[in-house]
Every structure is written in C-alpha cells, then in structure tokens.
matplotlib code that plots the C-alpha trace (Angstrom):
import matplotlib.pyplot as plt

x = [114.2, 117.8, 119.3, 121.3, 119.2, 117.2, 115.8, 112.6, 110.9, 107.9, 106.0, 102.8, 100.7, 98.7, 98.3, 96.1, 98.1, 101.3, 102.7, 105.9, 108.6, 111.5, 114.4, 116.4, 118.9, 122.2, 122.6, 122.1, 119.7, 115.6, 114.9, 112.2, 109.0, 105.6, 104.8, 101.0, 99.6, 100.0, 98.4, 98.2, 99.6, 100.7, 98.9, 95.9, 93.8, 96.5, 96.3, 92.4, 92.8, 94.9, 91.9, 88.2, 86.9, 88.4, 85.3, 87.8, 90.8, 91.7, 91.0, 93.2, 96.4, 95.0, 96.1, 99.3, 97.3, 96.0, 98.6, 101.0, 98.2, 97.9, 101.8, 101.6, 104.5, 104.9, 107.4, 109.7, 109.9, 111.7, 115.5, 114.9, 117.4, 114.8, 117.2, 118.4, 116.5, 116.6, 114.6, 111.1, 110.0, 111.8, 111.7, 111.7, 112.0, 108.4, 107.3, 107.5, 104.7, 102.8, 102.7, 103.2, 100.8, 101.8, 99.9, 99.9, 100.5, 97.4, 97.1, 99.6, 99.1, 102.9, 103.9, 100.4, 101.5, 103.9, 103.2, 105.4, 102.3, 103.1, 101.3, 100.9, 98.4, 95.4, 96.2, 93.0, 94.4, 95.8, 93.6, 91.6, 92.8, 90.4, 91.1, 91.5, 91.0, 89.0, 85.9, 82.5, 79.9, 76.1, 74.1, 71.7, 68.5, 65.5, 63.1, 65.9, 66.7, 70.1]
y = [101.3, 102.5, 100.6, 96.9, 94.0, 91.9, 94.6, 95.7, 99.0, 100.4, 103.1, 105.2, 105.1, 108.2, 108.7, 106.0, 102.7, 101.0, 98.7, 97.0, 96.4, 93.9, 95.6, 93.8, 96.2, 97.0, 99.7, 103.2, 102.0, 102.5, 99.1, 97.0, 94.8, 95.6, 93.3, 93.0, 89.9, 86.4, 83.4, 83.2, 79.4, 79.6, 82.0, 82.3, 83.3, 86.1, 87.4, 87.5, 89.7, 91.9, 91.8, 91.1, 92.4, 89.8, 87.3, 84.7, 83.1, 84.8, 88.0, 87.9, 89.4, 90.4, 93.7, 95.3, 97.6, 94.1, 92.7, 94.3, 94.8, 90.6, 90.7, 93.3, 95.1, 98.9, 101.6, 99.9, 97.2, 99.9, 98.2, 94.6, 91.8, 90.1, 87.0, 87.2, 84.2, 86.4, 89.3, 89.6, 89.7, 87.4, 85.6, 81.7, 79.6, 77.9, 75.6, 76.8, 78.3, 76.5, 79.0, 82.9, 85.2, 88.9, 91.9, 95.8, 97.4, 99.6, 101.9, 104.0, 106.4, 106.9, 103.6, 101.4, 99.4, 97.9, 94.2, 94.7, 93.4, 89.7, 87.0, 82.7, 82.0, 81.0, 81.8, 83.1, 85.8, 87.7, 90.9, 91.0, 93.2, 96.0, 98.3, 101.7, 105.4, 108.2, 107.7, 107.4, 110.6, 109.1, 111.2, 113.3, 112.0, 113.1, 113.5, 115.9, 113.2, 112.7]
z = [106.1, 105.8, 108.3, 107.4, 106.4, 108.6, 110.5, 111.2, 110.0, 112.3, 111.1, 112.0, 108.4, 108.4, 112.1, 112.3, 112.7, 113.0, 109.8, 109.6, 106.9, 106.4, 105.4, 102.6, 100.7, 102.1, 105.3, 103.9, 100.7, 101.0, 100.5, 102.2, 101.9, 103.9, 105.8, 104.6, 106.1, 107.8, 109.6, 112.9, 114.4, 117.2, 119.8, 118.2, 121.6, 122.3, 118.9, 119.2, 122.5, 120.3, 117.7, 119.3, 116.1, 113.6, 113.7, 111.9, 112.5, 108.9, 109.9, 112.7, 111.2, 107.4, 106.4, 107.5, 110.3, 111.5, 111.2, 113.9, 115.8, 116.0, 116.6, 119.4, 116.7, 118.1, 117.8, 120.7, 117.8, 115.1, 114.9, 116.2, 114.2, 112.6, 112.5, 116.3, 118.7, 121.1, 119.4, 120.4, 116.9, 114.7, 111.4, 111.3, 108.3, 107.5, 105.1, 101.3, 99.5, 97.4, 94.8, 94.5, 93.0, 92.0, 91.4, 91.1, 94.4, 96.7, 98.7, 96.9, 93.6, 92.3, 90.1, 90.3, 87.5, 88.8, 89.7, 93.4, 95.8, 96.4, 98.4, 98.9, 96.1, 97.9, 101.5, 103.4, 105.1, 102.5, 101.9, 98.5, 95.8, 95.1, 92.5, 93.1, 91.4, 91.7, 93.6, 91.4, 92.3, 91.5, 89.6, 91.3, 91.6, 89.7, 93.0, 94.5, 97.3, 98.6]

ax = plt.figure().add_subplot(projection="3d")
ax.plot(x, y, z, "-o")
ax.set_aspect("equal")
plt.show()
C-alpha cells in the first residue's frame, strides 16, 4: 500500500480471505483503492472453477473476497505492476462507465460517513450496500422460548 503507484496490494482480511488494492499515491504514502468487485468477460468458465458457489455470472467476482478468488489474486500477487503486459495481473483500459454512484464506506467502523465506497451505477456485480451498526437483540419471548 506503500509502495509506487500502479502496484498491487494483497492482503489476508481477518484470516479468512485474500482482497486486493490498487495503489495510487506516490511510493512511501498509504494510499490505495479496494478492489471490491468486477464482471467477469473473458474466462467466465475458469472463474466459475474458482467459484462453484456463485450460481450467477454476477456473483462470480462480487465482493472483494470473491473477487480475487475469481481472479486466482494470492499473496505471490503482492508487488505486480499493474500497468506491465507482461504482469499476470494487469489493468487494461475498458469502456467508460456510464455513470458513478458514491456512498459511505462498510465493513469498517472509524470514518463511516464518509462517502469513499464507489461503484458503475447499475452494474450487477457490485455488492448491495447494507447498513451497518450494532446488532438488534429481540426481546425475550413471553413463553420462555429461545
């Protein structure tokens, strides 16, 4: 996340799953974007190997977690020039969105109000906003019942 633009950041995300981030600021700077979703279209029966669970083509790579899982992205990944052809993983230039949505960022609980979560307005694989907090307890029940 330090390291000079155009790289990519791996990370294990609470010992469960590997995400990656673009690094954009300048070498020796924090600065990078998550990498939270995409649309498999090229591949697609390669990424569903990666992914028998997603019952959808939109499901394939929705969700960070899913995401590099789709992409085969691991920790031998960390590093890779993001704008090399020769890189395994590599950015290409695609068609322009057709419009950009923003919103307040998840999954963390330090700055939520901060509209820093973008996506493609209306693209299917981008994962649903759900807002977050404290989780509701249900009041017991009169009969004693869980």
């Amino acid at each position: 996340m330090f390291g000079p633009p155009g790289r990519l950041y791996v990370y294990f995300s609470y010992g469960v799953h590997w995400c990656a981030n673009v690094v954009v600021g300048p070498a020796g700077r924090g600065s990078a974007v998550l990498m939270r979703a995409g649309e498999v279209t090229v591949g697609e029966s390669l990424a569903h190997s990666r992914r028998p669970a997603a019952r959808v083509a939109r499901d394939l790579a929705r969700g960070p977690a899913r995401l590099t899982q789709a992409l085969a992205i691991g920790p031998d990944d960390r590093g890779s020039d993001l704008l090399d052809p020769a890189s395994p993983v590599r950015l290409h230039a695609g068609r322009p969105p057709s419009g950009v949505s923003a919103g307040p960022r998840v999954g963390i609980s330090v700055a939520t109000e901060l509209p820093w979560r973008f996506w493609e307005t209306d693209a299917a694989s981008v994962s649903v906003f759900r807002a977050g907090g404290k989780p509701r307890r249900r009041p017991a029940r009169q009969d004693g019942r869980p």
